[in-house]
Backbone bond lengths (Angstrom), bond angles and torsions (degrees), N, CA, C in turn:
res aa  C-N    CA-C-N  psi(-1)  N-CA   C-N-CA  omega(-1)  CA-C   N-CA-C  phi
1 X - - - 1.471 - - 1.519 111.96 -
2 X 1.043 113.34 -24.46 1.796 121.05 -165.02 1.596 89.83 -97.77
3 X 1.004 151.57 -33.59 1.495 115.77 160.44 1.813 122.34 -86.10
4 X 1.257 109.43 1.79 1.374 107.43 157.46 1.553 104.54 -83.00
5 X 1.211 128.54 -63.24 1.758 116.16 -179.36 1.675 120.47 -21.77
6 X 2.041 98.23 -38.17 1.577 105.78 -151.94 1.522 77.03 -86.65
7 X 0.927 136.13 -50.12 1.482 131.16 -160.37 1.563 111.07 -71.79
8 X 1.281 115.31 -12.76 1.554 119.40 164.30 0.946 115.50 -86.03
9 X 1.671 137.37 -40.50 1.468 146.71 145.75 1.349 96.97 -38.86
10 X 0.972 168.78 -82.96 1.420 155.75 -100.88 1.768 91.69 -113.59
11 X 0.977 131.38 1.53 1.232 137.95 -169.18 1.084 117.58 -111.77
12 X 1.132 111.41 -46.53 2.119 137.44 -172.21 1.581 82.94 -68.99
13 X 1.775 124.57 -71.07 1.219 133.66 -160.02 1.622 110.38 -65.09
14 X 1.372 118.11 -4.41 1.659 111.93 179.47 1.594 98.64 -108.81
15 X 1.615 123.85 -9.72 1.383 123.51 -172.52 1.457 85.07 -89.46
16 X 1.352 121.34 -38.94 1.562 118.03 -160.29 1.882 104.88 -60.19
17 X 1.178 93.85 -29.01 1.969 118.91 -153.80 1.570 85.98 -67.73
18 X 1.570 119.77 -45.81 1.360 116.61 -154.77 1.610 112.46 -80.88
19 X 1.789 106.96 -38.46 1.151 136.44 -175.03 1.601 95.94 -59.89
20 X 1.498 126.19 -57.26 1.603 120.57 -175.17 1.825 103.09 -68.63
21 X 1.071 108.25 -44.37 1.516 116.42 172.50 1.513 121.07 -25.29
22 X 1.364 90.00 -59.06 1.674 107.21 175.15 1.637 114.47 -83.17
23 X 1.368 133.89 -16.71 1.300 125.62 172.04 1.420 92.14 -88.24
24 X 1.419 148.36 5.29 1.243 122.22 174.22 1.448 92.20 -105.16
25 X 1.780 146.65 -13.84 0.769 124.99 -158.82 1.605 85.80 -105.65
26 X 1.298 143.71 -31.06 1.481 135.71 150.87 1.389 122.09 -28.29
27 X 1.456 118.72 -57.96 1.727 115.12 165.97 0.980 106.25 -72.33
28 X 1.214 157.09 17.95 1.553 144.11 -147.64 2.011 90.27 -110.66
29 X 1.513 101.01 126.15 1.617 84.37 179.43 1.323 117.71 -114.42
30 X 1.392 115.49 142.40 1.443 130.90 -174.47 1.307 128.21 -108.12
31 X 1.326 127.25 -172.37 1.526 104.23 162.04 1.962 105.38 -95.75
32 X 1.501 108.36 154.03 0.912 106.29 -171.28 1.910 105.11 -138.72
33 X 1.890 112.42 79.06 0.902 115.94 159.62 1.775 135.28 -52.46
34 X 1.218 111.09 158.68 1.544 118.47 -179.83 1.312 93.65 -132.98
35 X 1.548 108.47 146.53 1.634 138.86 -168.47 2.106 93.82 -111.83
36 X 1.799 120.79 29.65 0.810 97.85 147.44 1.188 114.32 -150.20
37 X 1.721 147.61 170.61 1.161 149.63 172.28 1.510 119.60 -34.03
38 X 0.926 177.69 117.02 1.998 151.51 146.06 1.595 102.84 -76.18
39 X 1.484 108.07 -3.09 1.382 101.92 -172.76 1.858 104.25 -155.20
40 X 0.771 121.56 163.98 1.707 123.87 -178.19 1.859 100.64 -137.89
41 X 1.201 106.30 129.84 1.339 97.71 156.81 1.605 151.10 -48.92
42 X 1.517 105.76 -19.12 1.270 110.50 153.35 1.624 122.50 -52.82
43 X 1.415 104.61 -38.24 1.435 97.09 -163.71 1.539 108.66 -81.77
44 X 1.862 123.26 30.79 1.102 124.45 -174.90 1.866 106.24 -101.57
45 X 1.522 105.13 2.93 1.380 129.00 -143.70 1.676 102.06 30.33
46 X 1.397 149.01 40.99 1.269 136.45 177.96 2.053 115.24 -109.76
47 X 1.106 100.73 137.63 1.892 88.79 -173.70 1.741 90.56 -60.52
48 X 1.730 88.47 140.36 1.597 117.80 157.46 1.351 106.20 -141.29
49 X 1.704 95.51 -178.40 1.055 111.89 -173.47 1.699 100.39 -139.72
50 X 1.602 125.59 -171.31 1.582 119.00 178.57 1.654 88.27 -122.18
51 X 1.194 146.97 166.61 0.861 147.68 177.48 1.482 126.69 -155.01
52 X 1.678 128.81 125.77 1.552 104.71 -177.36 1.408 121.30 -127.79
53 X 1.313 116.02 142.87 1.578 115.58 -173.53 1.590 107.74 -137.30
54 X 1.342 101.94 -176.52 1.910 110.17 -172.90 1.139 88.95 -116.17
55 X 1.408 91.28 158.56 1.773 119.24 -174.19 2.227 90.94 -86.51
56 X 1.182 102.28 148.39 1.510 110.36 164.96 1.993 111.00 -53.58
57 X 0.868 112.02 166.98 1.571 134.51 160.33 1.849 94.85 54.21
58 X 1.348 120.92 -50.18 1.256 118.83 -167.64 1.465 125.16 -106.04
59 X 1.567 108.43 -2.74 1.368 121.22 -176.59 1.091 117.38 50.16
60 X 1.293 129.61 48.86 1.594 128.82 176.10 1.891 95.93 -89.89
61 X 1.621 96.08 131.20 1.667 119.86 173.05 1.631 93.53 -40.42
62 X 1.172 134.66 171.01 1.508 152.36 136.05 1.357 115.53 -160.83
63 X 1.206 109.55 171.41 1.569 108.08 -162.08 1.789 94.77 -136.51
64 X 1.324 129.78 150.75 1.642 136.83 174.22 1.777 101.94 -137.21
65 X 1.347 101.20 179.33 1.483 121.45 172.26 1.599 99.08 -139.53
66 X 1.254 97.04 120.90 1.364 123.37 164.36 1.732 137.66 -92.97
67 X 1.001 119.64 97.07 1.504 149.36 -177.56 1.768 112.38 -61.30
68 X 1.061 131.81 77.25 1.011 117.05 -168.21 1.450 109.37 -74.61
69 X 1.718 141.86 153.73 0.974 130.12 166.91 1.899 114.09 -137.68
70 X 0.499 101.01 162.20 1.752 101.46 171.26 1.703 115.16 2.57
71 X 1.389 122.42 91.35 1.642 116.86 -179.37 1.714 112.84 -44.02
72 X 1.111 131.27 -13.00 1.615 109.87 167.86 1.168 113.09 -106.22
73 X 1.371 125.99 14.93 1.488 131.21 174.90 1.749 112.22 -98.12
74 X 1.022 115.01 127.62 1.789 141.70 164.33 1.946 97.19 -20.55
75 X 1.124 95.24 161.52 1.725 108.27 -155.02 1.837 88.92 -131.23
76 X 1.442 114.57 109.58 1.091 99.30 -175.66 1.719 108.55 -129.33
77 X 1.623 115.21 120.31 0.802 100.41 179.33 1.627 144.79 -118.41
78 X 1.553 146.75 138.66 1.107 143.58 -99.79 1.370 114.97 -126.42
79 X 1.570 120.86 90.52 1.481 118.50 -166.08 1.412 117.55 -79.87
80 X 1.594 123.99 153.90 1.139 130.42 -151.34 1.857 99.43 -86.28
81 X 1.488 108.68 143.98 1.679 108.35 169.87 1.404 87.86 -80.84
82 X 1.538 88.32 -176.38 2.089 121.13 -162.54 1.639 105.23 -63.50
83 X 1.766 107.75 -25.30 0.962 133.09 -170.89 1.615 140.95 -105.28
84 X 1.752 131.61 111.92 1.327 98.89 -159.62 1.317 131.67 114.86
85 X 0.768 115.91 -160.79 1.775 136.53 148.21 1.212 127.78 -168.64
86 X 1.786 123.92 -170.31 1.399 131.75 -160.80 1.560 86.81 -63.49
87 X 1.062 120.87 -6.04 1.841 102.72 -160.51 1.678 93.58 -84.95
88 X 1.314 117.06 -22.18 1.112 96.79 158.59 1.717 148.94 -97.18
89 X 1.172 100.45 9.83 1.385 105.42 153.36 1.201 138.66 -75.76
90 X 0.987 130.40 6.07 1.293 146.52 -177.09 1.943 120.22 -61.26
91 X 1.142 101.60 -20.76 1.228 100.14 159.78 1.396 112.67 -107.08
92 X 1.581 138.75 9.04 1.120 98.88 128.72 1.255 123.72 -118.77
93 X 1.353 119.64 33.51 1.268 109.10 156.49 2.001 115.06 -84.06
94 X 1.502 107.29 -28.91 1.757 74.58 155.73 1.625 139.20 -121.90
95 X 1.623 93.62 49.76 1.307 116.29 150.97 1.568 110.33 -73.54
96 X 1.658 112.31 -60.59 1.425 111.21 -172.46 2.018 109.39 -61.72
97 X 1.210 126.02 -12.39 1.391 135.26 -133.12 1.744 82.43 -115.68
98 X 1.096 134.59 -15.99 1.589 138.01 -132.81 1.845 94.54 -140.53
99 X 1.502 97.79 -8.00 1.239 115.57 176.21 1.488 128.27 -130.53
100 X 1.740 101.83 28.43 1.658 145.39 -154.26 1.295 104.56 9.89
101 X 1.595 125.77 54.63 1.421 122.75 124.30 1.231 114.88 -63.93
102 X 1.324 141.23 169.76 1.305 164.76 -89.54 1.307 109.75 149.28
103 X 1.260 117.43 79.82 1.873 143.45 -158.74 1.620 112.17 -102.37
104 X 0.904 103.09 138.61 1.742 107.86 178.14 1.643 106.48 -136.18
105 X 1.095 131.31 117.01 1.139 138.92 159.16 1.478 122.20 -72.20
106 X 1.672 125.59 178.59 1.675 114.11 162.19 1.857 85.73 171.33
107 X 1.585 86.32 174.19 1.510 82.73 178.05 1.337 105.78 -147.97
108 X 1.569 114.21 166.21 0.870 103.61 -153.74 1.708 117.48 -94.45
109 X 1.210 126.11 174.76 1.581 113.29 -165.94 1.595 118.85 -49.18
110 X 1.278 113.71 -28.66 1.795 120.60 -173.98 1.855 92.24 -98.64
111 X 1.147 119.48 -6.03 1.660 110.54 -178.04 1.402 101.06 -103.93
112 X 1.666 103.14 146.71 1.389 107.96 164.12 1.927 113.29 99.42
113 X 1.336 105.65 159.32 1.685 82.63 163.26 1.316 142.05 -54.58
114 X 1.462 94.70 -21.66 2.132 86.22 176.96 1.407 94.76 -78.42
115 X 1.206 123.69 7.33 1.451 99.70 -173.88 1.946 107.51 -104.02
116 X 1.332 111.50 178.85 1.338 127.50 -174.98 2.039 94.59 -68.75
117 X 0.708 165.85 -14.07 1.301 156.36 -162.43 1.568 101.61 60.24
118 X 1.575 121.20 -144.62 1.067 145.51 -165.35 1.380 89.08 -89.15
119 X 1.478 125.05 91.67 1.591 129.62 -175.83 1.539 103.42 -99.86
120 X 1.397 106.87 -178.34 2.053 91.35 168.62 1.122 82.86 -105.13
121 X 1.690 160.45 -4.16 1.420 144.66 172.00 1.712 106.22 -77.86
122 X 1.114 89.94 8.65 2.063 88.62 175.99 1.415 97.40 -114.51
123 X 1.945 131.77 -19.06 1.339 121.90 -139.13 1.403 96.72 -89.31
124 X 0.899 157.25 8.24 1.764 157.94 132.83 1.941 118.65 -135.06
125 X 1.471 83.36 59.33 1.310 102.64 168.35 1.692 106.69 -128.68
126 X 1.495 103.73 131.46 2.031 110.05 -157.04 1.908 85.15 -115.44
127 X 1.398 124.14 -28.46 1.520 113.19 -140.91 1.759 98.77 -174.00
128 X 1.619 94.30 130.85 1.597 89.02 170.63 1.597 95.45 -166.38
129 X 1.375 86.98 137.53 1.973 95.09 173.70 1.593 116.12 -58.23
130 X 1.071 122.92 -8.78 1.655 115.57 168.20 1.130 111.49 -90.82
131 X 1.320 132.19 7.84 1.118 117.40 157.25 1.862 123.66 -110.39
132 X 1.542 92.42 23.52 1.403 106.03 -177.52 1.603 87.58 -116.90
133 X 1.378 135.19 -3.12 1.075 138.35 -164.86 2.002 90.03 -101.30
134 X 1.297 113.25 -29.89 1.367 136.13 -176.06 1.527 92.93 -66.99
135 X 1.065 137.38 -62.34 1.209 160.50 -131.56 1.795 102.12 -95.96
136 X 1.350 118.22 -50.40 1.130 128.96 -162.07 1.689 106.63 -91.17
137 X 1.260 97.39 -17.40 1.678 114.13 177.08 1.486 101.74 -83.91
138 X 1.502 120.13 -22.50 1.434 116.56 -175.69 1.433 116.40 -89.14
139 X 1.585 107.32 -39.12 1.602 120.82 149.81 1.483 119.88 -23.62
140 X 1.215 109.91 -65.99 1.294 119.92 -155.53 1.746 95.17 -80.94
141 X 1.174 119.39 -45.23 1.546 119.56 -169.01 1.503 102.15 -64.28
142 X 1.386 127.32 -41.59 1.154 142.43 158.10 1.563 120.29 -25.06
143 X 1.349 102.78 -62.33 1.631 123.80 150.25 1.416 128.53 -24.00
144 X 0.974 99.01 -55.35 1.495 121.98 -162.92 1.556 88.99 -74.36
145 X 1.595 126.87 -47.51 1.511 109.15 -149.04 1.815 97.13 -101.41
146 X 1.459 96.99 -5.48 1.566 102.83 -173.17 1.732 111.44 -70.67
147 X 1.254 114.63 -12.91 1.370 105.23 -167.32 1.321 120.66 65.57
148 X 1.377 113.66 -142.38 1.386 128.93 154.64 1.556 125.47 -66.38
149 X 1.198 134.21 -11.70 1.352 138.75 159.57 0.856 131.66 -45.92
150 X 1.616 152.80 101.80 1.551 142.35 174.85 1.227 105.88 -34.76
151 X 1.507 101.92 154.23 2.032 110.24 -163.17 1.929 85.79 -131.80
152 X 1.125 125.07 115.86 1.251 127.78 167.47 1.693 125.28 -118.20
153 X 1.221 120.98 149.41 1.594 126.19 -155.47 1.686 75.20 -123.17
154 X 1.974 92.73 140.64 1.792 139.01 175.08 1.229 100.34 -141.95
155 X 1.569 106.90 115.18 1.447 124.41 149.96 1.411 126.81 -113.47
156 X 1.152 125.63 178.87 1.675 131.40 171.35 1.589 109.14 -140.25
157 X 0.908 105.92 119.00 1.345 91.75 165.54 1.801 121.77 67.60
158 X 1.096 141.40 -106.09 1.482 119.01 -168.18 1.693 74.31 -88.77
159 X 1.143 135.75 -45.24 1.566 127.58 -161.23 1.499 125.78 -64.96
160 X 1.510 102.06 -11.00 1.435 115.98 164.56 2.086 125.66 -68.85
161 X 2.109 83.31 -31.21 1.471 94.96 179.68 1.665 109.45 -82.02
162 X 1.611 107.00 -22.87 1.685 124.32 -170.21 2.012 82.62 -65.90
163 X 1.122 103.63 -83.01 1.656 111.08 -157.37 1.226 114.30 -64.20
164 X 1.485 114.88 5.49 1.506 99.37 165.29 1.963 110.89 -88.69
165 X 1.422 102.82 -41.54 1.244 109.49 174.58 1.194 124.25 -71.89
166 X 1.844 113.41 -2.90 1.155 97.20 176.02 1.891 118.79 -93.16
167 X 1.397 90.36 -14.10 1.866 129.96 179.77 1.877 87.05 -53.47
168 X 1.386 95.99 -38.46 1.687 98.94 -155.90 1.222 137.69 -58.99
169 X 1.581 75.70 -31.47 1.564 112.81 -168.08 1.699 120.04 -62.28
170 X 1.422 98.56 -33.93 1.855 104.72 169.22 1.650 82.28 -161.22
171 X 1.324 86.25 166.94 1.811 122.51 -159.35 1.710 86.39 -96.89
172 X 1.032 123.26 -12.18 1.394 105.13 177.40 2.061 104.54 -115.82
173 X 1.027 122.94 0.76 1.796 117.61 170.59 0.965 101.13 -62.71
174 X 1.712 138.92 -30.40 1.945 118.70 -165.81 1.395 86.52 -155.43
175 X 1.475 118.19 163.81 1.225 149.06 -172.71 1.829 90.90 -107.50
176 X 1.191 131.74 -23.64 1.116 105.66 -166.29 1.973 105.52 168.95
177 X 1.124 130.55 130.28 1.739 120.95 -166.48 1.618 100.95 -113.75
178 X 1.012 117.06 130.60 1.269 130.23 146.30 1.406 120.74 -81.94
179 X 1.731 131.78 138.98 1.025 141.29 -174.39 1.637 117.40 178.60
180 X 1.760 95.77 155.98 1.718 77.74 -164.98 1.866 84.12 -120.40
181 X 1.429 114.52 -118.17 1.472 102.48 -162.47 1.643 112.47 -62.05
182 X 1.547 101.84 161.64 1.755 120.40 179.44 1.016 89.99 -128.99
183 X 1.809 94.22 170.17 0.765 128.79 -174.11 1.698 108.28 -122.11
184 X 1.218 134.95 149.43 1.899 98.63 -178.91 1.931 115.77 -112.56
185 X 1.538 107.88 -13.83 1.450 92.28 167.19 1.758 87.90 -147.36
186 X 1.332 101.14 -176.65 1.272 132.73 174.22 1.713 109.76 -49.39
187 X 1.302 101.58 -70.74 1.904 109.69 173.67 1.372 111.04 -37.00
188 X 1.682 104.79 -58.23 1.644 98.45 -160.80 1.283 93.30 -88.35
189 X 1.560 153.29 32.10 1.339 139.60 155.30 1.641 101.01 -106.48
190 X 1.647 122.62 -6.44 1.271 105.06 174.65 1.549 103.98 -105.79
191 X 1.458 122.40 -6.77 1.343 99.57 156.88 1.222 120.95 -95.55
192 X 1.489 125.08 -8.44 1.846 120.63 170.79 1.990 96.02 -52.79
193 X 1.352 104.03 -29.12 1.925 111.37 -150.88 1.657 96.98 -84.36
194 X 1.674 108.98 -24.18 1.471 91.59 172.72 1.752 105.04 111.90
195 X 1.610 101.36 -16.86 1.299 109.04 -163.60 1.388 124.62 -109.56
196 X 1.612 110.09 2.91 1.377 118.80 157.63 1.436 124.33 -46.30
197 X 1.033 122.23 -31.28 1.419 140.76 -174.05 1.853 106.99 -54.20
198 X 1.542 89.46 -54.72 1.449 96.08 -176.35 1.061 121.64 -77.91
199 X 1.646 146.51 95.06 1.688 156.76 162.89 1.485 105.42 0.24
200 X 1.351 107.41 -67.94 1.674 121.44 -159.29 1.768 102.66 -74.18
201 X 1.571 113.38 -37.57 1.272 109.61 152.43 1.681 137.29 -35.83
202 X 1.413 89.54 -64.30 1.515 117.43 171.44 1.934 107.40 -40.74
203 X 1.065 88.39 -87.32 1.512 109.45 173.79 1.689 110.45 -34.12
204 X 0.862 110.26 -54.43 1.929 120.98 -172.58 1.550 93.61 -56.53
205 X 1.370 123.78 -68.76 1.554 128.15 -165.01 1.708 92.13 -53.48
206 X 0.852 128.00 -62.01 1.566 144.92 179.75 1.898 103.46 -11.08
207 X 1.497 91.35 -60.49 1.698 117.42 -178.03 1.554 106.92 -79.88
208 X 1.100 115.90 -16.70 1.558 118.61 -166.82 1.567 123.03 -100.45
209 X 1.932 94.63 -32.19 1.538 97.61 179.39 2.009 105.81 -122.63
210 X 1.001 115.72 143.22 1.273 147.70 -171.57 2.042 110.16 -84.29
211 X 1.468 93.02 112.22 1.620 79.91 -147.39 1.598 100.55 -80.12
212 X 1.376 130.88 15.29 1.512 133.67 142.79 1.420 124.27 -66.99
213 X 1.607 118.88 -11.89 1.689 142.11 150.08 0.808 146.55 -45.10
214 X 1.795 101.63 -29.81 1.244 136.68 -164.95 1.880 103.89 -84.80
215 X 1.491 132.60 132.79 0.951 112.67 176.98 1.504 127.76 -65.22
216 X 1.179 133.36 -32.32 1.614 141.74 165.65 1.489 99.67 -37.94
217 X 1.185 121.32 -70.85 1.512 130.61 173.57 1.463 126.63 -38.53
218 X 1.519 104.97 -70.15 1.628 123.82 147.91 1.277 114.68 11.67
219 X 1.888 96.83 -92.25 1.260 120.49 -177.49 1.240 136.17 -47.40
220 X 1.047 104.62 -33.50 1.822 126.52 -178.38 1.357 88.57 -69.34
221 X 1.953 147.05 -74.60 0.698 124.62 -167.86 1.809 118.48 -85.66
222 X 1.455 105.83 56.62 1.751 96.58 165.84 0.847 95.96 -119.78
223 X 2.353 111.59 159.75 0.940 121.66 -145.63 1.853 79.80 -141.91
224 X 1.162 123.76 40.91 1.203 143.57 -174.50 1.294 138.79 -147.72
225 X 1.363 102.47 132.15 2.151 103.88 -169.30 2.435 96.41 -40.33
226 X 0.644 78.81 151.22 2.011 104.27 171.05 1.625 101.48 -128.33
227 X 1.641 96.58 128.09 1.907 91.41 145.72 1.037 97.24 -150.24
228 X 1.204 112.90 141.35 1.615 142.19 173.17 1.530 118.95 -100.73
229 X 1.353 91.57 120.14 1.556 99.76 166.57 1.421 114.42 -114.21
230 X 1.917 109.52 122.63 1.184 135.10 -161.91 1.344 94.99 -102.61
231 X 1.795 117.15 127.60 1.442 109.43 160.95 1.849 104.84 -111.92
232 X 1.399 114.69 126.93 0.932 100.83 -157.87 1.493 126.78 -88.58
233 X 1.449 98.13 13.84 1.747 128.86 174.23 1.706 94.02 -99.69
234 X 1.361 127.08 29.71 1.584 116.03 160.83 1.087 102.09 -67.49
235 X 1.548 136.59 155.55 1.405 141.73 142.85 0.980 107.34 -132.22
236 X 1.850 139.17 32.38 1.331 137.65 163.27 1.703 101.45 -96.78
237 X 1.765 90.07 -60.30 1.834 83.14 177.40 1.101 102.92 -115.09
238 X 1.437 136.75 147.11 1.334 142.55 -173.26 1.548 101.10 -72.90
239 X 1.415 142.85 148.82 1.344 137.46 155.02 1.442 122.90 -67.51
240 X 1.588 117.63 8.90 0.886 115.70 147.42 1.543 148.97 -84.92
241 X 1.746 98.79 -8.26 1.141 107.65 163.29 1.858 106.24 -85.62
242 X 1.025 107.68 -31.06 1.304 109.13 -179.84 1.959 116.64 -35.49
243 X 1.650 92.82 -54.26 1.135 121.97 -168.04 1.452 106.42 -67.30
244 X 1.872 111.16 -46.95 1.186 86.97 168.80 1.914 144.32 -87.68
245 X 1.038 94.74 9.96 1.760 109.71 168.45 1.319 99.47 -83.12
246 X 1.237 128.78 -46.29 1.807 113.53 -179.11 1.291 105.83 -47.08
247 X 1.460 110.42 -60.82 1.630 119.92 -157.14 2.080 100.27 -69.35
248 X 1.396 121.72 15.29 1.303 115.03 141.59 1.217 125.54 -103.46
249 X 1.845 121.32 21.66 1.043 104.63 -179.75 1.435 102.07 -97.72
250 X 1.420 125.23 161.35 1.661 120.37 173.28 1.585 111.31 -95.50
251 X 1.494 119.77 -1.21 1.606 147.75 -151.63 1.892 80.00 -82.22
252 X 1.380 93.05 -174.66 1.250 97.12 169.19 2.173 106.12 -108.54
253 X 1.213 109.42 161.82 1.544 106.18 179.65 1.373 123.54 -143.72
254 X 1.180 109.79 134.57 1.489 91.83 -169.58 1.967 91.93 -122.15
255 X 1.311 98.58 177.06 1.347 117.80 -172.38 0.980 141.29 -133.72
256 X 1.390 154.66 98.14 1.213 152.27 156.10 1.666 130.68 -53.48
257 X 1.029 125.15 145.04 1.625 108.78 -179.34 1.495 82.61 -151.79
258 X 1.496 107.99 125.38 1.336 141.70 169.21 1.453 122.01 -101.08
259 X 1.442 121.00 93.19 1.903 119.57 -172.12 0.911 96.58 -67.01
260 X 1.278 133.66 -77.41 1.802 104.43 -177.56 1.395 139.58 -68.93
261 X 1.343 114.50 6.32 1.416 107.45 162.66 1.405 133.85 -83.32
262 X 1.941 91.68 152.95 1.620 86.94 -176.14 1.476 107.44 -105.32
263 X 1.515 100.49 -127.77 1.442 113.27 -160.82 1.446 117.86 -107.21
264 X 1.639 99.14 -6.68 1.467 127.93 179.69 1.566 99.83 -122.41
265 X 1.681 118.31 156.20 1.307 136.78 149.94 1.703 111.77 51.93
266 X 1.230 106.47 52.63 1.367 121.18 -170.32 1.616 95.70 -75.27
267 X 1.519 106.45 -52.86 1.557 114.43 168.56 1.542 111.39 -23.32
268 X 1.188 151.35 -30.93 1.325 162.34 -120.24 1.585 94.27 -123.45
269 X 1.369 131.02 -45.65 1.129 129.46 164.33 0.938 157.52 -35.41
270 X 1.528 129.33 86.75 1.565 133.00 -153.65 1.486 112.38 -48.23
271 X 1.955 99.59 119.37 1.439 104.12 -170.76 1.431 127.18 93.46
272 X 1.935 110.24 -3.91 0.924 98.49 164.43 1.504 135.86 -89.37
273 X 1.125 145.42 -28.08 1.249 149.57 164.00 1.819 99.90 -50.55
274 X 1.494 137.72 -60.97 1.230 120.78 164.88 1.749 121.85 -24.52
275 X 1.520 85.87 -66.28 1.396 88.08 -167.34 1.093 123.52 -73.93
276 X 1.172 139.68 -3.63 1.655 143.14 167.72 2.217 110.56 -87.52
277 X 1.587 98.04 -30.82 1.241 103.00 164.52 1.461 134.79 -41.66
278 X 1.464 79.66 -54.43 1.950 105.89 172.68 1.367 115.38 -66.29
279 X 1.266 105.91 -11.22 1.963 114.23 -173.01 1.488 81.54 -81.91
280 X 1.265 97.53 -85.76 1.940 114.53 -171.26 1.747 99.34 -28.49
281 X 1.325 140.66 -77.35 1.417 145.15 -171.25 1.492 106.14 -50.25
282 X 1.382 119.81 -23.52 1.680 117.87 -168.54 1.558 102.52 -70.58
283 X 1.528 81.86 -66.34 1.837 116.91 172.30 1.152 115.69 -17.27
284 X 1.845 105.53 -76.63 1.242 128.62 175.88 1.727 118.22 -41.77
285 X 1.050 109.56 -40.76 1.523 112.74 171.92 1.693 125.68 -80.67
286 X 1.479 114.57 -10.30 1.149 127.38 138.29 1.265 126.91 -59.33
287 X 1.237 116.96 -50.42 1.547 116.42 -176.63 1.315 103.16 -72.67
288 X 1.601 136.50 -41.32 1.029 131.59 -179.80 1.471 103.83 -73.66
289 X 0.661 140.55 63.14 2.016 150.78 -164.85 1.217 96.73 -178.94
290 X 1.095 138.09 -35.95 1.348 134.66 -156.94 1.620 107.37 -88.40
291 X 1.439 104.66 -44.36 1.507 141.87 175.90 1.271 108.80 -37.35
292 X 1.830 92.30 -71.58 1.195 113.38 -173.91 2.158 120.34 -60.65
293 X 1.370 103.15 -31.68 1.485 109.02 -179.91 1.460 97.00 -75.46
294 X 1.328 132.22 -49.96 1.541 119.31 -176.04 1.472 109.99 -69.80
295 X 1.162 144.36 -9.36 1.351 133.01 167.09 1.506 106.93 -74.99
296 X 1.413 108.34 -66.11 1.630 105.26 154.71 1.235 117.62 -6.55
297 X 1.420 103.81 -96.48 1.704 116.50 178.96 1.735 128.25 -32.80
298 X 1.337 86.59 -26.62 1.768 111.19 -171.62 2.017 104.91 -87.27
299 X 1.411 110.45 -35.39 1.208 130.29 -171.36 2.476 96.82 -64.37
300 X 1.453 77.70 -51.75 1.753 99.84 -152.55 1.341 103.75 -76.37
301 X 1.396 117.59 -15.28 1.742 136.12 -177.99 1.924 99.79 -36.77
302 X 1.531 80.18 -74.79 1.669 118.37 -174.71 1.805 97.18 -34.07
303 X 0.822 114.22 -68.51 1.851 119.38 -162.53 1.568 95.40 -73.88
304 X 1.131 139.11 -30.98 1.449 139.32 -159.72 1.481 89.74 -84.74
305 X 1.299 120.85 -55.32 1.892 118.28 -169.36 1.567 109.24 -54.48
306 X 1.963 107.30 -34.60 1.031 119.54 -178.05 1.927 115.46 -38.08
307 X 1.019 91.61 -67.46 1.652 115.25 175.94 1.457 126.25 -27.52
């Protein structure tokens, strides 16, 4: 009887193993794109356009909507949360647009209709460098149509961690990132997600994200103003991780701290679209100062060596 008991114990305790296994991989949170609109840019009544560019390093197609706003106003463009798609940014893209920035949306390769929808290759997936490759391709295309205008990167949430690293990547993709909570490496965003637990999880992100991707990392190499907006009712990411990815930037940073905000719908906040406007337009007239003295400097080289 006593090695049937042990062999029924050893049985109960490996059904139990699988049963908790799977309620941690049920709460376990991921990003969770949709393959449809909730919103269209028409319904912003503001002129757009559809627009298409390549992702950096891998050339993946993507497609954005472009917001034109006021030609001497900053070009700001708008990375996707964990959740969704660009179709839902749309209110704040014409918050920023209504405040003649000049906004570009896009999404990222698994978001949106070109993308897979609710796939199981997305269902414990939190983070991946191709979609900072998504991100950095939007920078630069951004570039291209901005002219002389400062070009600045807005995220929320996973898109705050996308556009900082994608800012990171060269000193010339953004003039400057907006973003509100972080996260600071890879590990501690797969156990905030629930998904440390799982090996093959673990391991996959491992192969997937690029540990210069990582925001802790990121930050250290940007060569660009940061401001962070802290809500101090987050309970996804603490503002203390927030705090500590700023304090690797060597850039300058400024800060907001919101008591009742959380970790969601910060946009919602009286004064916020003003007040982040005035960041981007301040900024922007720095960089265009900045521009302007190194061409100078660059002009006067030539005759000074002369001498």
């Amino acid at each position: 009887m006593a090695p049937t008991r042990t062999v029924l114990n050893r049985t109960f305790t490996h059904l139990l193993a699988v049963v908790l296994s799977s309620v941690v991989v049920l709460r376990a949170h991921a990003v969770t794109p949709i393959d449809k609109y909730t919103a269209m840019p028409s319904s912003t009544g503001l002129k757009w356009s559809s627009v298409d560019f390549k992702s950096t390093r891998d050339e993946a197609q993507l497609t954005g909507w472009w917001f034109e706003g006021k030609p001497d106003q900053p070009v700001l463009v708008l990375f996707d949360r964990d959740t969704g798609s660009m179709g839902d940014l749309m209110g704040v893209a014409k918050g920023f647009v209504e405040r003649g920035l000049t906004v570009m949306t896009f999404d990222y390769r698994d978001f949106g209709p070109a993308g897979p929808g609710p796939a199981d290759s997305l269902a414990q997936l939190a983070y991946a460098s191709r979609w900072v490759n998504d991100g950095e391709g939007a920078l630069r295309f951004a570039r291209s149509k901005a002219g002389s205008r400062a070009v600045f990167a807005w995220g929320q949430d996973l898109g705050g961690a996308v556009a900082l690293a994608a800012a990171a990547r060269h000193r010339d993709n953004a003039d400057g990132v907006s973003c509100e909570s972080l996260f600071r490496t890879l590990a501690e965003l797969l156990r905030a997600s629930g998904l440390s637990q799982v090996p093959a999880v673990v391991e996959r992100h491992r192969f997937l994200v690029e540990t210069a991707d990582e925001p802790l990392t990121a930050a250290a190499g940007l060569h660009v103003p940061l401001h962070v907006t802290l809500g101090k009712k987050d309970e996804v990411w603490p503002n203390a991780w927030t705090q500590d990815v700023a304090r690797q930037s060597l850039s300058r940073v400024d800060r907001w701290i919101v008591p009742e905000g959380g970790h969601r719908g910060m946009e919602l906040t009286p004064g916020y679209h003003d007040r982040l406007a005035t960041w981007f337009q301040r900024t922007g007239v720095l960089v265009q100062a900045a521009r302007a003295a190194e061409a100078q400097a660059r002009a006067t080289t030539p005759a000074d060596s002369a001498r």
